[in-house]
C-alpha positions, -999 to 999 in steps of 0.1 A, spaced: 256 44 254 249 60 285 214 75 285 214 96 320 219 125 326 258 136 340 264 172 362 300 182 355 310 214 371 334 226 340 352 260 329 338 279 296 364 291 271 374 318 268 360 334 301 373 309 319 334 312 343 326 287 359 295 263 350 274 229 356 277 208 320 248 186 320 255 159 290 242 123 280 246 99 256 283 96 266 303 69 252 339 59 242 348 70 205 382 67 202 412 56 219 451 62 219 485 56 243 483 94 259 443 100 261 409 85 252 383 106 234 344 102 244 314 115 226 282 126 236 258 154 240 261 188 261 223 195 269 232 226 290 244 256 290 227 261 256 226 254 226 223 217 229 249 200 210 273 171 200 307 168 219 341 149 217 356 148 250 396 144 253 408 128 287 443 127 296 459 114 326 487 135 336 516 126 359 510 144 392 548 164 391 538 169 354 506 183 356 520 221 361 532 215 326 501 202 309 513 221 274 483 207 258 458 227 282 478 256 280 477 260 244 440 254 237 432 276 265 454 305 242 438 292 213 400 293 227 410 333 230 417 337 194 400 316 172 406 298 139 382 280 121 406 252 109 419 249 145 397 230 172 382 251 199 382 239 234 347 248 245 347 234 283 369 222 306 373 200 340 390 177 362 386 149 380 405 127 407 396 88 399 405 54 409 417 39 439 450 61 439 432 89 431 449 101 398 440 131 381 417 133 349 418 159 328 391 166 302 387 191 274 352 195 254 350 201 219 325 204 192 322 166 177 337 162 141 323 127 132 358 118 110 393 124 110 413 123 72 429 91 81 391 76 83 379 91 55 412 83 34 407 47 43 368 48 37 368 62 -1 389 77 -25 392 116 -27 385 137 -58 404 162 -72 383 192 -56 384 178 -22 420 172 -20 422 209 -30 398 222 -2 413 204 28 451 209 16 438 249 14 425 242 47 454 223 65 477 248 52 454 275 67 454 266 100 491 262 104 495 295 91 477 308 120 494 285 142 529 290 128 534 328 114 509 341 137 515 323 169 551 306 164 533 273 177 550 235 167 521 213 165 549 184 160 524 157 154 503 167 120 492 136 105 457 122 91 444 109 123 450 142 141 432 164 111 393 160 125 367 164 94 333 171 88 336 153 55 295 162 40 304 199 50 340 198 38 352 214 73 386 205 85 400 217 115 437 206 131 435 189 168 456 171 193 476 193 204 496 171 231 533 177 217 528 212 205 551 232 218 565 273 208 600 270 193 618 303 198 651 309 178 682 289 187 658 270 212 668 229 217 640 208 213 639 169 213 642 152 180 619 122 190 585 137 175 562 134 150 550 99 142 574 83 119 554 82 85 553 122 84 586 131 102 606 153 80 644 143 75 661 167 98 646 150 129 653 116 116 688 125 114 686 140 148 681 183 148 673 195 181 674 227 167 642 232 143 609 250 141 578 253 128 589 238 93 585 206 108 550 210 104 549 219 71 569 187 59 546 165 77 512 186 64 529 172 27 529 140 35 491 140 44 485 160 11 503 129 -5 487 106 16 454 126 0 466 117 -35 484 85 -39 457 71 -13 477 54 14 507 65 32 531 84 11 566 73 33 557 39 44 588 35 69 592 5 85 617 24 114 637 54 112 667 45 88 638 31 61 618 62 62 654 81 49 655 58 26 624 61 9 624 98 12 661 94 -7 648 77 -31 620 95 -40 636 133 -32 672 121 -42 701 124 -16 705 158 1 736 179 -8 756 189 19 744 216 20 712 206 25 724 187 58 742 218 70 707 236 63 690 207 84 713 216 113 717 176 113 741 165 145 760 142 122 771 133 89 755 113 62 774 78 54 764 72 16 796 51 4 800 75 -24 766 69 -36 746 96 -47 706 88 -55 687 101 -82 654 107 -70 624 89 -91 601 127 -81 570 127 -60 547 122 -97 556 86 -94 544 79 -64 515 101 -72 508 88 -108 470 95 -109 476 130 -92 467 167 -105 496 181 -123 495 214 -102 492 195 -65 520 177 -74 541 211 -85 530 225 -51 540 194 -27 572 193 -49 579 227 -33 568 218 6 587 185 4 624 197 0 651 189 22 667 228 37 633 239 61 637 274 54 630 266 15 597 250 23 566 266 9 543 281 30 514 307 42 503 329 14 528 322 -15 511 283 -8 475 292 -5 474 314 -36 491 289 -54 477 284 -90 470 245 -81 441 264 -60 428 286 -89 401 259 -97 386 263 -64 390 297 -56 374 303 -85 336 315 -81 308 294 -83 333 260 -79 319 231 -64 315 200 -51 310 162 -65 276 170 -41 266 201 -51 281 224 -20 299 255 -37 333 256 -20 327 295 -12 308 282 19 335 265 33 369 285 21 347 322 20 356 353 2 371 366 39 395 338 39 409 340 9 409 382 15 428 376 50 453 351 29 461 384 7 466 408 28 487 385 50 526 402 46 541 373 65 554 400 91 526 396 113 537 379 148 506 380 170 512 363 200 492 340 219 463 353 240 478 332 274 481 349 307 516 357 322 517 325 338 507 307 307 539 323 292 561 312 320 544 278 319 555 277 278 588 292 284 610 259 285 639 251 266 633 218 263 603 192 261 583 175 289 584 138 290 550 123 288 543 85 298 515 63 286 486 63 305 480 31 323 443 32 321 428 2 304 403 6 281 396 -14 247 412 3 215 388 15 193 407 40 169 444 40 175 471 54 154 483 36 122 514 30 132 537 27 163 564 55 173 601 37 160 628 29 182 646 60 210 659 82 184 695 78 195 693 44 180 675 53 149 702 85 143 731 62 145 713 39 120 701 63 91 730 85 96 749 47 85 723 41 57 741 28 23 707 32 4 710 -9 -7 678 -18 -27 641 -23 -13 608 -36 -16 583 -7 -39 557 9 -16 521 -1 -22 506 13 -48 487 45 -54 449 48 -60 431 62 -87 414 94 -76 380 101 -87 377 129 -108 362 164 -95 324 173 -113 326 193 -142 328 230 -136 
């Protein structure tokens, strides 16, 4: 840990004015294939606080299409509270070939769910809280701003776990799907990639997200990964056999490239409670409704969030297994804005013309690993399967033959008495 004293001169969200960040105690937190994330302390401008720092190393033709940067600086004009906010942030040429570094500060969150899911086993009331939350910010990001995050998963879902705060982050494949728009089918880590980009869509939207937000509320209550795929033709598989095969018409409603090869066979889905055997009766009705095969049937924004699974913490005076009612963390004026939300409401995002130009591409960027060296820390729990041409052809093939069970699920601890 670093103990002097570092001048950065850095942009402030949302003005975009220019400062001098003066910070300390800087040290490597986290690492990954596209960025590294540091922590430390911001000791100027006031008020003194704790700080992740993202840095990415863009390719130099690339950089004008830095989606991530473009997207928090939108977001840092509207806030969320279940969204990060980009505070500050600079660049920086380094190394001997001089490549560019680009850093955005954040407020520190000392966990993400995939630590705390590995650390201890959820009860019943916090499931609830950070499902109501996760489901909250991609309501914002979704309805309200047509963003893709294309990446929701437990390592990218930051947590202030004593204060029950969650807040979505990462935001390097996000991207705004407009209608009829082609999009790659290579995203989303494998474990909570939803079946119409395992069989190859390049026409989808924002439902993606709301598959892959299920399989972290799974992850929440079976206590490990929900999908376990070993590589792309696996993960169908196990969906199939817990969801059943999709219909036809299911695959037409995927907008799936090719057809599914099932030698006649037609699976009878064993249902998400099996996996789930220790789960809440009601969580388990509502992921059995965000976990369905045609995206447009997936359930989402307010018909979600008022869903009675949540009536046990909405209720007044709920709380915690530590004592915190859940009013200060999901507040009467959240639960008011998810009423009076019609699901008509479009807003879109605060970015300046160029911004929008910037966005405006029909298809994705191709980002490369950065070639920095620095020892892993914290790195996702599993590795991105084979090019997706590959794994099509394969699970569009897949017979269904037997396999191995998935691990099995933890008990949960049970939620305080009311």
């Amino acid at each position: 840990m670093s103990q002097e004293i570092v001048e950065q001169p850095a942009k402030e969200m949302p003005e975009m004015t220019t400062v001098i960040l003066k910070m300390t105690n800087l040290r490597l937190h986290a690492s990954g294939v596209f960025s590294n994330v540091y922590r430390g302390t911001v000791l100027e401008p006031k008020p003194q606080r704790e700080i992740a720092i993202k840095k990415t190393w863009p390719e130099s033709k690339d950089r004008e299409r830095n989606f991530e940067m473009i997207f928090l600086t939108g977001i840092s004009r509207k806030k969320h509270k279940n969204i990060v906010q980009m505070i500050f942030a600079f660049s920086n040429r380094v190394g001997k070939d001089n490549k560019i570094c680009e850093s955005f500060v954040f407020d520190f969150l000392p966990d993400t769910l995939a630590s705390v899911i590995k650390r201890e086993v959820l009860d019943d009331t916090d499931i609830k809280i950070y499902t109501w939350q996760l489901f909250n910010g991609l309501r914002y990001l979704s309805m309200q701003h047509q963003i893709v995050h294309r990446d929701i998963k437990p390592l990218n879902v930051l947590i202030d776990h004593p204060l029950a705060l969650l807040k979505i982050g990462d935001f390097g494949s996000a991207k705004i799907v407009r209608r009829l728009m082609k999009s790659t089918a290579y995203q989303v880590t494998r474990f909570y990639r939803p079946p119409e980009l395992l069989l190859g869509s390049e026409y989808y939207n924002w439902t993606v997200d709301l598959w892959s937000a299920g399989c972290v509320v799974g992850e929440m209550l079976r206590g490990n990964v929900l999908f376990p795929g070993r590589h792309g033709r696996h993960q169908l598989k196990l969906i199939f056999l817990c969801l059943g095969s999709p219909t036809d018409e299911d695959v037409k409603l995927m907008k799936v490239p090719t057809k599914i090869v099932s030698n006649g066979r037609v699976v009878i889905g064993t249902g998400l409670a099996q996996l789930c055997p220790h789960a809440d009766q009601g969580m388990i009705e509502l992921l059995a409704k965000v976990l369905v095969y045609r995206p447009n049937d997936r359930l989402y924004g307010r018909q979600l969030l008022m869903h009675p699974a949540f009536a046990s913490i909405l209720k007044e005076g709920t709380k915690r297994s530590n004592g915190q009612l859940v009013s200060t963390v999901i507040t009467p004026e959240d639960i008011k804005d998810v009423e009076d939300d019609t699901g008509d409401k479009v807003v879109e995002i605060a970015v300046t013309h160029e911004m929008k130009k910037k966005l405006d591409f029909a298809c994705d960027d191709i980002r490369k690993p950065s070639k920095t060296k620095v020892k892993q820390r914290v790195v996702p729990s599993e590795k991105k399967s084979p090019p997706m041409s590959k794994a099509t052809e394969e699970a569009t093939q897949a017979t269904l033959p037997s396999i191995e069970q998935p691990m099995p699920a933890r008990a949960p601890k049970k939620s305080p008495p009311k």
